[in-house]
C-alpha positions in Angstrom: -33.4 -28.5 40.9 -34.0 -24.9 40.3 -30.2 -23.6 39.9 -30.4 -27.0 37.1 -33.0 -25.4 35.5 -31.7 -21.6 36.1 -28.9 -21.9 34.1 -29.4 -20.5 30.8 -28.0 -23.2 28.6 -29.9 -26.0 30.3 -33.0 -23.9 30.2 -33.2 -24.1 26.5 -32.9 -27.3 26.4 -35.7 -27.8 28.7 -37.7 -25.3 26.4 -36.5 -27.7 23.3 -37.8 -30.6 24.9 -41.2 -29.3 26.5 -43.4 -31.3 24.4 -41.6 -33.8 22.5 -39.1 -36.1 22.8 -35.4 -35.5 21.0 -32.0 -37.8 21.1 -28.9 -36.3 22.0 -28.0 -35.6 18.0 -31.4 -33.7 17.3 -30.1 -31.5 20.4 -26.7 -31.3 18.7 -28.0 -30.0 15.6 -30.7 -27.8 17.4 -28.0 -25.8 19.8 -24.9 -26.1 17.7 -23.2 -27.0 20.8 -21.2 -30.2 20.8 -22.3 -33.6 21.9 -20.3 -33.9 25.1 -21.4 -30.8 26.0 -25.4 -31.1 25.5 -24.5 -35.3 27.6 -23.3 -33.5 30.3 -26.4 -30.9 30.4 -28.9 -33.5 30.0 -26.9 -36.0 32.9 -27.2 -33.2 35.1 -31.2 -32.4 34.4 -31.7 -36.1 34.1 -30.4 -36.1 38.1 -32.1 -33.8 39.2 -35.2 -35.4 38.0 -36.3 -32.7 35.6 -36.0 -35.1 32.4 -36.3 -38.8 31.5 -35.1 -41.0 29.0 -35.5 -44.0 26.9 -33.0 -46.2 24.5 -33.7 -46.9 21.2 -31.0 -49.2 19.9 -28.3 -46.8 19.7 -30.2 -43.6 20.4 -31.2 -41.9 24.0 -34.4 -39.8 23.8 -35.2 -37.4 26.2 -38.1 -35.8 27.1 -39.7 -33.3 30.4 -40.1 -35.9 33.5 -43.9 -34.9 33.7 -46.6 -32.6 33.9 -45.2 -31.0 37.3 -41.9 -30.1 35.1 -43.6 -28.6 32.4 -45.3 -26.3 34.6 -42.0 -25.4 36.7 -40.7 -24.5 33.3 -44.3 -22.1 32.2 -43.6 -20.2 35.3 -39.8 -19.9 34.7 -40.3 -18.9 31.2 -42.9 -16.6 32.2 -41.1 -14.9 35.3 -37.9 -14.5 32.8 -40.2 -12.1 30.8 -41.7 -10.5 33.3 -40.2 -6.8 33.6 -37.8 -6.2 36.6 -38.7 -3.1 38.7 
């Protein structure tokens, strides 16, 4: 779960999705990276039960799996910034 999360491109998506929910496109457009690219990512964080989804006719919406992720991320985040030393 943690090397999921660790890895900086699938870090900022979690960051993109703490606190709303966004389809695969908004993602797209967000990161500039291409769709099968950003799939894979979310497939992976969707597995390792960091995210969750939902279909809306054609569109899959993703969010943070729950309060327990959002805080994992906080004290990522926040550890990232701290200074090394």
């Amino acid at each position: 779960m943690l090397s999921a999360a660790g890895e900086p491109s699938r870090l900022a998506l979690l960051e993109l999705l703490d606190g709303r929910e966004l389809c695969v496109s908004d993602l797209v457009a967000l990161t500039g990276d291409p769709m099968p690219t950003i799939s894979q990512r979310l497939r992976l964080l969707k597995t390792e039960g960091l995210l969750r989804s939902r279909r809306d006719g054609k569109h899959v919406f993703y969010t943070l799996a729950d309060a327990h992720v959002r805080e994992l991320l906080t004290n990522i985040l926040r550890h990232a910034a701290e200074p090394l030393g």
